[in-house]
C-alpha positions in Angstrom: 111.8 254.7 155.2 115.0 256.0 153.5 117.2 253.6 156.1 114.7 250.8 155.3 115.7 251.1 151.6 119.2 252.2 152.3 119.4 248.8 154.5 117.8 246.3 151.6 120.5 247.9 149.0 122.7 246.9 151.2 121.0 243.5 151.9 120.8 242.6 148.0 124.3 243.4 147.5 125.2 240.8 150.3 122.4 238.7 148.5 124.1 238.9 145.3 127.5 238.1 146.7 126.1 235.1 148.3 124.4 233.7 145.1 127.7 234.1 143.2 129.4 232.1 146.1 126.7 229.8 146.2 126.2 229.2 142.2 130.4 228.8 142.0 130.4 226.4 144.8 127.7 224.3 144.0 128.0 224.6 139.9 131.7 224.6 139.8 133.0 223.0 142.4 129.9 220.4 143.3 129.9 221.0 146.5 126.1 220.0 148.6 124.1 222.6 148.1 123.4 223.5 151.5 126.8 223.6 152.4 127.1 225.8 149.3 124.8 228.1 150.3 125.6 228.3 154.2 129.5 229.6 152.5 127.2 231.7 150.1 125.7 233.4 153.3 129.0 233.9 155.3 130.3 235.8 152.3 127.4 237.4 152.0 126.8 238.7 155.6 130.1 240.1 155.2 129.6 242.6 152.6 126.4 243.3 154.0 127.3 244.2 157.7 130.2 246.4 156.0 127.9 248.0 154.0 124.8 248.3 156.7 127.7 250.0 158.8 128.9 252.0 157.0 126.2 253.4 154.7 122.9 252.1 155.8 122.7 252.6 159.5 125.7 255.1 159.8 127.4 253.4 162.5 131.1 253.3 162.0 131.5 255.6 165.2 130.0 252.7 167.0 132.4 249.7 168.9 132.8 247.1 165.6 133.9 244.3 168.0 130.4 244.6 169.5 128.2 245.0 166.5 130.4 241.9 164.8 129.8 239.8 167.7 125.9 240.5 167.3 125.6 240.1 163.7 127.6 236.9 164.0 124.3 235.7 166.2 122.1 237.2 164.3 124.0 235.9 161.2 123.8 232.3 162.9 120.2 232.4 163.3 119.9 233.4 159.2 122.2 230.3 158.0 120.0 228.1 160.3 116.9 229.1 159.4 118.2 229.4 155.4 119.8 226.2 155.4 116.5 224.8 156.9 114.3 226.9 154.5 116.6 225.9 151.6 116.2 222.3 152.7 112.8 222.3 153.0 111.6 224.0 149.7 114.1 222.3 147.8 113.2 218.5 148.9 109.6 219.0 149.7 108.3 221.4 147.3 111.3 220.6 144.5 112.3 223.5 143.8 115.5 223.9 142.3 117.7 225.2 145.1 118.2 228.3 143.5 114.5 229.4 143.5 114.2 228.2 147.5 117.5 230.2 148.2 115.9 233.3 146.5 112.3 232.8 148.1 114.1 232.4 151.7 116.7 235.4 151.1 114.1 237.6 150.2 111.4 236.6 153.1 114.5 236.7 156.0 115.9 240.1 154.1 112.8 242.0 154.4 111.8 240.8 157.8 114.5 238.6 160.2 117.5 240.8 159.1 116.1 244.0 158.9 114.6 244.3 162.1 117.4 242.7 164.0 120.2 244.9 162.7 118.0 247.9 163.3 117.3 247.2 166.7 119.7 244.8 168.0 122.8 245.2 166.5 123.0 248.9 165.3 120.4 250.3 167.3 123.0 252.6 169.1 122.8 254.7 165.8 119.2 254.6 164.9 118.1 255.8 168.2 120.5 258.6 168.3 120.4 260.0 164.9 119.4 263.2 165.5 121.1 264.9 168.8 121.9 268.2 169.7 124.7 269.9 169.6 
């Protein structure tokens, strides 16, 4: 339970650095909002995977180049299905986009991105936690 919580810190921190790339892209600079928001989630994933290494899953000792390449994938699948969730709430249900972005973050953090960093991409480390000496 404590990585679970450790690992949605981490995830609202890459949340909130996404919204603030979002919000200044789209608000400031008028860019599309979906292009605003798939920057938003590159930003994001950055500062989360740093911090979901480092802190949440403990896994710094682990290859980076292979847990980058597998939270890039994973990462891909997010924006897609974001972009498409995004999309969907915002021109079907009209919603502002800023409500759909937060309904979609918070559904994919608690389920899509969770599981898949904890058992694909730094599931060397979760496994292993506790091991002799």
């Amino acid at each position: 339970m404590y990585t679970f919580i450790k690992a949605q810190a981490a995830l609202i921190v890459g949340s909130l650095a996404d919204f603030l790339t979002t919000i200044l892209l789209v608000e400031v600079f008028h860019c599309w909002y979906i292009a605003g928001n798939a920057m938003g989630n590159i930003v994001g994933a950055i500062a989360q995977f740093i911090l979901s290494r480092n802190w949440a899953f403990h896994a710094e000792k682990e290859n980076v180049s292979g847990q980058i390449i597998k939270f890039v994938l994973i990462w891909g699948g997010n924006i897609a299905i974001s972009a498409a969730g995004v999309y969907a709430l915002t021109n079907y249900f009209h919603l502002h986009y800023l409500i759909s972005k937060l309904v979609v973050s918070i559904v994919m953090g608690l389920t899509y991105m969770f599981f898949l960093s904890k058992y694909f991409v730094f599931k060397e480390t979760v496994h292993n936690k506790i091991t002799p000496n």
